[in-house]
GUKELUM-577382 format. One record per atom (N, C-alpha, C): residue number from 0; residue in one letter; atom name; x, y, z. Coordinates in steps of 0.2 Angstrom, whole numbers, m for minus. Example, Ala and Ser with C-alpha at 12.3 -4.5 7.8 and 13.67 -1.06 7.14 Angstrom:
BEGIN
+-----+----+----+-------+-------+-------+
:   i : aa : at :    c1 :    c2 :    c3 :
+-----+----+----+-------+-------+-------+
:   0 :  a :  N :    66 :   m28 :    39 :
:   0 :  a : CA :    62 :   m22 :    39 :
:   0 :  a :  C :    66 :   m16 :    39 :
:   1 :  s :  N :    64 :   m11 :    35 :
:   1 :  s : CA :    68 :    m5 :    36 :
:   1 :  s :  C :    64 :     0 :    39 :
+-----+----+----+-------+-------+-------+
***
This chain:
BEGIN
+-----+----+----+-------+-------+-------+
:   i : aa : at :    c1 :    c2 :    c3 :
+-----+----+----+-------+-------+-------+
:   0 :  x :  N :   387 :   629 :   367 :
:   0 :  x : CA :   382 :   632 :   371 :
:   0 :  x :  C :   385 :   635 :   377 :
:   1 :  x :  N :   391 :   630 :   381 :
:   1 :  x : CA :   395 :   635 :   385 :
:   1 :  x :  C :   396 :   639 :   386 :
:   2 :  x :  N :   400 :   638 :   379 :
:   2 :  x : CA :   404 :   647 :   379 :
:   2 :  x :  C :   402 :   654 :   380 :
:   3 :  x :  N :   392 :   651 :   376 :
:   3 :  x : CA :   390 :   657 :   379 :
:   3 :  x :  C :   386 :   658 :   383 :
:   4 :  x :  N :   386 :   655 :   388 :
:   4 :  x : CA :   383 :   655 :   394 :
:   4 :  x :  C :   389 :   657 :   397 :
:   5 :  x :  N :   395 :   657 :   398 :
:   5 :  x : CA :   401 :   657 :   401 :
:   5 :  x :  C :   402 :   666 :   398 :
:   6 :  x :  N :   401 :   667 :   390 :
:   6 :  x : CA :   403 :   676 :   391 :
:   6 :  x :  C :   398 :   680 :   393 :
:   7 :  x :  N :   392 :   679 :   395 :
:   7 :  x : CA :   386 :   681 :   396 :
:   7 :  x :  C :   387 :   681 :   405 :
:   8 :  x :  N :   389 :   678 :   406 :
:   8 :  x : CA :   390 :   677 :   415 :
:   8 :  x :  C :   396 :   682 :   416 :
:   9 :  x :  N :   400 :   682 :   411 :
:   9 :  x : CA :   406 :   689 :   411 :
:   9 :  x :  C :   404 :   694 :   411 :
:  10 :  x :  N :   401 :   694 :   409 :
:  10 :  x : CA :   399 :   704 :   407 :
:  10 :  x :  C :   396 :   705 :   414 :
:  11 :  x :  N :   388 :   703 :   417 :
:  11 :  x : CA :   386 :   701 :   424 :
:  11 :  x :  C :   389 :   702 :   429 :
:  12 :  x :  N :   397 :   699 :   429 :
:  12 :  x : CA :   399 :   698 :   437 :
:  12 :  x :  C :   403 :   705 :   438 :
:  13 :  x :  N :   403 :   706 :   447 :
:  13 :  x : CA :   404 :   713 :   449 :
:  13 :  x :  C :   411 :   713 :   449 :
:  14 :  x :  N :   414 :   719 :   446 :
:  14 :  x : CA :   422 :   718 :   449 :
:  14 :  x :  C :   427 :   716 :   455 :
:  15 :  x :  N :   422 :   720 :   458 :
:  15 :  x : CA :   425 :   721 :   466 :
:  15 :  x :  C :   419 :   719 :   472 :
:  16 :  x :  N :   416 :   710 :   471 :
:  16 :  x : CA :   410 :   711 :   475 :
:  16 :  x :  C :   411 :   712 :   485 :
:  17 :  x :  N :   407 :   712 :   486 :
:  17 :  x : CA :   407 :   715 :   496 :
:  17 :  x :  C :   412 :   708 :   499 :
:  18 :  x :  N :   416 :   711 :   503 :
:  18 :  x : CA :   419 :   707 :   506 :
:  18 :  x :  C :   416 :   705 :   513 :
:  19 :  x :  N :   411 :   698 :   518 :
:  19 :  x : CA :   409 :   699 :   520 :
:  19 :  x :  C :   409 :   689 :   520 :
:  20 :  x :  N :   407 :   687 :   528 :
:  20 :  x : CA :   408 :   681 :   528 :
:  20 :  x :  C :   402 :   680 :   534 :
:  21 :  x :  N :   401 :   671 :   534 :
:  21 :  x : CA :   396 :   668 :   539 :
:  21 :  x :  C :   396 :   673 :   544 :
:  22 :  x :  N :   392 :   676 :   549 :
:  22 :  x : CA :   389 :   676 :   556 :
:  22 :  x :  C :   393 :   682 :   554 :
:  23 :  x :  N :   393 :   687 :   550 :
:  23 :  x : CA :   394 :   696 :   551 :
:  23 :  x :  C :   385 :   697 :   551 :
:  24 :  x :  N :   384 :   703 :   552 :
:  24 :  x : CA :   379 :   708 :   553 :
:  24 :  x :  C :   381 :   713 :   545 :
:  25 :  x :  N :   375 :   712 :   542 :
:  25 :  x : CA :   377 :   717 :   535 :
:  25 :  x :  C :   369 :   719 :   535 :
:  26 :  x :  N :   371 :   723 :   530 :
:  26 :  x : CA :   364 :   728 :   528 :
:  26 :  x :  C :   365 :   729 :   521 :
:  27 :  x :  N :   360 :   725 :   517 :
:  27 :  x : CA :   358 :   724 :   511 :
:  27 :  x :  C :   354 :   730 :   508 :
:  28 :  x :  N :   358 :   734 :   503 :
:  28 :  x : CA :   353 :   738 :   501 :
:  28 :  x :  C :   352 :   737 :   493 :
:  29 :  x :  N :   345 :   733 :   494 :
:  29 :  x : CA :   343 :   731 :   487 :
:  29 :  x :  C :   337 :   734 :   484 :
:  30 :  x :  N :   335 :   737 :   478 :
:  30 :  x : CA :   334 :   740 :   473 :
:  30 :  x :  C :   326 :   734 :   473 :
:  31 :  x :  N :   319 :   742 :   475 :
:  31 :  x : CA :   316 :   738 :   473 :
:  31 :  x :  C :   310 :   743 :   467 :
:  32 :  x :  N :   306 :   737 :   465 :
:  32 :  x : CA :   302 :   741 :   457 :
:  32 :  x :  C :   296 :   743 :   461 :
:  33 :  x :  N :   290 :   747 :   459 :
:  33 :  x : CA :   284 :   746 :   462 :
:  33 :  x :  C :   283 :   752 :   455 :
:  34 :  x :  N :   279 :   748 :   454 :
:  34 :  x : CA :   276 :   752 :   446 :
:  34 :  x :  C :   280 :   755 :   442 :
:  35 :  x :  N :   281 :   760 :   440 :
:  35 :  x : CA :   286 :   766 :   435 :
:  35 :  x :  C :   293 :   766 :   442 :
:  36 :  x :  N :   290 :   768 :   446 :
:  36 :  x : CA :   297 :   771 :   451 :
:  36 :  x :  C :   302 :   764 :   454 :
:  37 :  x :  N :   307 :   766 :   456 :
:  37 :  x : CA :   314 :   762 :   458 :
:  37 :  x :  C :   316 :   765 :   466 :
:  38 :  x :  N :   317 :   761 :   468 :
:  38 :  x : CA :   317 :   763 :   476 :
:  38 :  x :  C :   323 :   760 :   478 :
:  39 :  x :  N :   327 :   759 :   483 :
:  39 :  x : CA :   332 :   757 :   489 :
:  39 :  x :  C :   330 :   754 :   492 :
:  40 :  x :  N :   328 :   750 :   495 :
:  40 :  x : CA :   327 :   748 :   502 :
:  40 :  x :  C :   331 :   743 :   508 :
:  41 :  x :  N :   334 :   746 :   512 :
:  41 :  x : CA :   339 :   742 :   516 :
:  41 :  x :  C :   337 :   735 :   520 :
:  42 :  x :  N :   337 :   731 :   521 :
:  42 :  x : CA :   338 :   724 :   523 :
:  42 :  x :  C :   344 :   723 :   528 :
:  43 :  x :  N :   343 :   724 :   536 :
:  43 :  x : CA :   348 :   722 :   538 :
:  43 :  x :  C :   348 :   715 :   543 :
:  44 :  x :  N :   355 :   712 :   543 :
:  44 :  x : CA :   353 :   704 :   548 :
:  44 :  x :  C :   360 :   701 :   548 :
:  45 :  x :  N :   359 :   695 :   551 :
:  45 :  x : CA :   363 :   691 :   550 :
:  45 :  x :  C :   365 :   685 :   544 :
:  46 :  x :  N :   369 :   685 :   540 :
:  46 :  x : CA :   372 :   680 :   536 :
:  46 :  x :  C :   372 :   675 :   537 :
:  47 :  x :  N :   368 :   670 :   537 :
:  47 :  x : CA :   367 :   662 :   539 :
:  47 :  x :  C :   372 :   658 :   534 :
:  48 :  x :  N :   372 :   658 :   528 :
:  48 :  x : CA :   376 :   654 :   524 :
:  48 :  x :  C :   379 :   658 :   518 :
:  49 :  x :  N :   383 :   658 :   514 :
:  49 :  x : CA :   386 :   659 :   508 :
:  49 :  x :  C :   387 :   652 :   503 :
:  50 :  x :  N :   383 :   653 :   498 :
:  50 :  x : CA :   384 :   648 :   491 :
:  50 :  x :  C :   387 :   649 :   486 :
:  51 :  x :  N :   395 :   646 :   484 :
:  51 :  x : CA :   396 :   649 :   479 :
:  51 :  x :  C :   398 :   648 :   474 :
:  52 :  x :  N :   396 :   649 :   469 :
:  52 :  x : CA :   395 :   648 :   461 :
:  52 :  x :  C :   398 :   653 :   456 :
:  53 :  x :  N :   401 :   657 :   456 :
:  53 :  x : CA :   405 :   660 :   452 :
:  53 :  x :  C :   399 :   666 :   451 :
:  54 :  x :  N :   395 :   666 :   446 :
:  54 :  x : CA :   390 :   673 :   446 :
:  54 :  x :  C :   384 :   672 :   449 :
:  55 :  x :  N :   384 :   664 :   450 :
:  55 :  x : CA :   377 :   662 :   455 :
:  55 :  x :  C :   379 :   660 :   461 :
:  56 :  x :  N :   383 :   666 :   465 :
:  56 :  x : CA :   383 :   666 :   472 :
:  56 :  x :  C :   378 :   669 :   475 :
:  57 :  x :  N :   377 :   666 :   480 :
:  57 :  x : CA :   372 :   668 :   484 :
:  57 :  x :  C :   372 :   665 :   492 :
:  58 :  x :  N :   369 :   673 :   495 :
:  58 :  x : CA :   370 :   674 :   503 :
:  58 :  x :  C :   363 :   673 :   504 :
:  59 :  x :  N :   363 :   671 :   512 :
:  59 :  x : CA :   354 :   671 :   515 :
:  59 :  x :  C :   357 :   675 :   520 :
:  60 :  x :  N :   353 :   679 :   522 :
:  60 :  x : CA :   352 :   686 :   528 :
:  60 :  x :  C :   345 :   685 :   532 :
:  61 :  x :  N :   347 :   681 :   537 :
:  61 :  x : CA :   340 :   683 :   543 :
:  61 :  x :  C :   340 :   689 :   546 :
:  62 :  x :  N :   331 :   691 :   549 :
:  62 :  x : CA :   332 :   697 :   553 :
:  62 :  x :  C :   326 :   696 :   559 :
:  63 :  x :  N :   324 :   698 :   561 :
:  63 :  x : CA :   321 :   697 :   565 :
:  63 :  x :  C :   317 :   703 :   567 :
:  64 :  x :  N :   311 :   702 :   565 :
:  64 :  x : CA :   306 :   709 :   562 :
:  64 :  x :  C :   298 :   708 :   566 :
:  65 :  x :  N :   296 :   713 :   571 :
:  65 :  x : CA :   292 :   712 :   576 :
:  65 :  x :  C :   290 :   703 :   577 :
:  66 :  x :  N :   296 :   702 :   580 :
:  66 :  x : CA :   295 :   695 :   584 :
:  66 :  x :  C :   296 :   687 :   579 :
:  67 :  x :  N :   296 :   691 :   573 :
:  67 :  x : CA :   296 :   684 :   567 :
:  67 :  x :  C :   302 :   684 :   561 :
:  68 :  x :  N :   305 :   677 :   561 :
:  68 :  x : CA :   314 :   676 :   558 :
:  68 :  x :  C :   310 :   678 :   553 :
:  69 :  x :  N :   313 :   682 :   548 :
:  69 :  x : CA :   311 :   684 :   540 :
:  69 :  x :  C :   318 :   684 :   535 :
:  70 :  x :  N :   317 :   678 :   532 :
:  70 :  x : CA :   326 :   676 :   527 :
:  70 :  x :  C :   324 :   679 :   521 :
:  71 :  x :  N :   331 :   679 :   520 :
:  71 :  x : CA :   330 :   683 :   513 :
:  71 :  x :  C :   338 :   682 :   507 :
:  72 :  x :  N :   337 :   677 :   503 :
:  72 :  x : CA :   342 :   675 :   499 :
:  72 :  x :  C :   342 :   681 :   494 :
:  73 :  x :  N :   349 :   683 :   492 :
:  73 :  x : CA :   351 :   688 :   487 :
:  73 :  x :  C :   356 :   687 :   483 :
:  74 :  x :  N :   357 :   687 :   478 :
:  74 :  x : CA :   362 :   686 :   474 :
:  74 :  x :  C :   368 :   689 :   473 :
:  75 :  x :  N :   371 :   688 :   474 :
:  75 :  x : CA :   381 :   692 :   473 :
:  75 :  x :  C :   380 :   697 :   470 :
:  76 :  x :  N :   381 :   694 :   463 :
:  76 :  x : CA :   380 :   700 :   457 :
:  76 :  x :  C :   376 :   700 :   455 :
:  77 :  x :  N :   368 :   703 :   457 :
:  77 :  x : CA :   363 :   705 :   454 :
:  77 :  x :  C :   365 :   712 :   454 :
:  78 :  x :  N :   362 :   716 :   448 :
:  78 :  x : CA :   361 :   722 :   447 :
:  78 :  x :  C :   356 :   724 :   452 :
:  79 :  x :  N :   351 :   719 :   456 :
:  79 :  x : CA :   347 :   724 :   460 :
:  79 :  x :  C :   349 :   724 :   468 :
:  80 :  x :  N :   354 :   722 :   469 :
:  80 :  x : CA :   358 :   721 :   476 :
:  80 :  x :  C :   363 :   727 :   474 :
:  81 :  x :  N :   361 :   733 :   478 :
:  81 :  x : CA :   367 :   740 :   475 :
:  81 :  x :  C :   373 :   739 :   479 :
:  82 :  x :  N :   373 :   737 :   485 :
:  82 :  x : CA :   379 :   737 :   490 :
:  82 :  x :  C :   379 :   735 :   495 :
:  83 :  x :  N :   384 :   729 :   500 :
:  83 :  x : CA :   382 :   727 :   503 :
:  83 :  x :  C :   388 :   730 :   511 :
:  84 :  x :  N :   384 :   733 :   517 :
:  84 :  x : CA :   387 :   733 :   521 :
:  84 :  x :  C :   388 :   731 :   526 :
:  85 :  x :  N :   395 :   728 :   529 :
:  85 :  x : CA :   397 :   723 :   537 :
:  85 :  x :  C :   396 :   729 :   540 :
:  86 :  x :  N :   390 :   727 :   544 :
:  86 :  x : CA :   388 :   733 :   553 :
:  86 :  x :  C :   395 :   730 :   556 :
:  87 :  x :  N :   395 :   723 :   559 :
:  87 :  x : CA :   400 :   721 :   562 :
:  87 :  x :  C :   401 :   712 :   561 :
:  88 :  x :  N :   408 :   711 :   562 :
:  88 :  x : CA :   409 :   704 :   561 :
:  88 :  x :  C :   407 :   698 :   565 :
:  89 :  x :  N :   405 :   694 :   566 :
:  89 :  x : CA :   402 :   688 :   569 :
:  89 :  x :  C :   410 :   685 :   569 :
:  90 :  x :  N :   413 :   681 :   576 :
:  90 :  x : CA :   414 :   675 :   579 :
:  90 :  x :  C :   411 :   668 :   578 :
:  91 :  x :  N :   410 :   664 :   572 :
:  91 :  x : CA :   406 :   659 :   570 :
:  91 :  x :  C :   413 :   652 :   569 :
:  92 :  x :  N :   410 :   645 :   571 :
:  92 :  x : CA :   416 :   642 :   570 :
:  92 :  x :  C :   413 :   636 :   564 :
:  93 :  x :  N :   408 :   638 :   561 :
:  93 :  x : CA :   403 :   634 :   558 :
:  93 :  x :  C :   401 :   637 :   548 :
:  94 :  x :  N :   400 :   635 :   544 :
:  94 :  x : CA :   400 :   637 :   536 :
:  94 :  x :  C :   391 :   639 :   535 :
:  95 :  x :  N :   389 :   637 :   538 :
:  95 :  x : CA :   381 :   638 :   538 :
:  95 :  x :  C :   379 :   637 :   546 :
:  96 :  x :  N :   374 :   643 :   546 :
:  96 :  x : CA :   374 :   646 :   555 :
:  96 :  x :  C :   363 :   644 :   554 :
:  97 :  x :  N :   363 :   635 :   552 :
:  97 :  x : CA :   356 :   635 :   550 :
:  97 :  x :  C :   352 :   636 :   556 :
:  98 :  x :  N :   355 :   633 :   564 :
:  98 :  x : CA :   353 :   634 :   570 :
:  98 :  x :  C :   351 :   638 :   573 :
:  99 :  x :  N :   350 :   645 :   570 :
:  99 :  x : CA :   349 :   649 :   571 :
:  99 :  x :  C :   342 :   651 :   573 :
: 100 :  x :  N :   339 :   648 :   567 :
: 100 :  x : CA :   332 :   650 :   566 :
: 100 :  x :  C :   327 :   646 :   572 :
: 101 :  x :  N :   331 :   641 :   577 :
: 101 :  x : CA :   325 :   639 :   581 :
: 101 :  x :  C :   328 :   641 :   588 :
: 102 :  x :  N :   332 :   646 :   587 :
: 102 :  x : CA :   334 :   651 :   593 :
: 102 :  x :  C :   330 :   658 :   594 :
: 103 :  x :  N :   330 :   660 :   600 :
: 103 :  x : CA :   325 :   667 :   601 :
: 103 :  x :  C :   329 :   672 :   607 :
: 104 :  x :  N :   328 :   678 :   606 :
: 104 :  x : CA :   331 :   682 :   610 :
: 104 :  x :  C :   339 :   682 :   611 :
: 105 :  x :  N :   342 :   682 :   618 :
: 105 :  x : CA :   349 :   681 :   616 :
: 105 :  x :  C :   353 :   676 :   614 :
: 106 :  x :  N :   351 :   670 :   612 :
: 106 :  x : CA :   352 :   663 :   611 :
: 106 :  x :  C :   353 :   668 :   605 :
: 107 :  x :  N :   351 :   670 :   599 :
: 107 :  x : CA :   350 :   668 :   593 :
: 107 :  x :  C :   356 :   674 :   593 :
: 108 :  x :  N :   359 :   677 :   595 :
: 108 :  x : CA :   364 :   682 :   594 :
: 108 :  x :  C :   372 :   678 :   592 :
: 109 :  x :  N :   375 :   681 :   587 :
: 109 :  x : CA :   383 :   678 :   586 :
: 109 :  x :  C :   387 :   683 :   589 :
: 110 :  x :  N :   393 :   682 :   593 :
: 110 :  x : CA :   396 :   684 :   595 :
: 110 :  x :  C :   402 :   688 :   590 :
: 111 :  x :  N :   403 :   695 :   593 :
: 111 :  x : CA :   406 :   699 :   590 :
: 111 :  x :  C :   413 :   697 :   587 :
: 112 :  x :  N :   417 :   700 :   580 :
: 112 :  x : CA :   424 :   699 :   583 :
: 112 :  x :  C :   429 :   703 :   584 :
: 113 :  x :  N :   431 :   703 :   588 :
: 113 :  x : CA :   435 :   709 :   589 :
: 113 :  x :  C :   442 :   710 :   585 :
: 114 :  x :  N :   443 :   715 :   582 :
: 114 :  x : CA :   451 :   714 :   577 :
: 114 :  x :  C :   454 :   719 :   582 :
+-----+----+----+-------+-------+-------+
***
């Protein structure tokens, strides 16, 4: 029963998936349905955690949207997560940035990193 749960997760995973870590700024652009048609829609915020699982990876991305945190967990390699983009990288010295969500205004910002 492994084995095929194990070739069935191969075919799945992305070749080359986004290279991108805790406390970066990224812009999710995920692939939405609404009846017959298919749309884009961007999601952009900050990376609170990464969980990793081989094809069941998965990121949380907050943002902060007329005045209220809105998270949003996405899958590595979903077919409906088209591409993911680092706006800029985050100065973080922590694996999950949970503290975030009871922070407001400039409090709740990560510090840039400068390369």
């Amino acid at each position: 029963m492994n084995d095929i749960i194990r070739e069935i997760e191969a075919k799945q995973i992305k070749e080359a998936p986004p290279e991108f870590n805790v406390g970066d700024t990224v812009r999710v652009f995920g692939k939405i349905k609404e009846g017959n048609r298919e749309r884009v829609q961007v999601f952009e915020g900050t990376v609170l955690k990464k969980q990793n699982g081989g094809v069941r990876t998965t990121f949380t991305v907050r943002k902060n949207s007329n005045g209220i945190g809105v998270e949003k967990t996405w899958p590595l390699h979903s077919p409906n997560v088209e591409k993911v983009e680092v706006v800029r990288y985050g100065k973080v010295r922590r694996a999950k940035l949970t503290y975030l969500r009871e922070r407001v205004g400039k409090r709740a910002k990560v510090k840039e990193l400068v390369k």
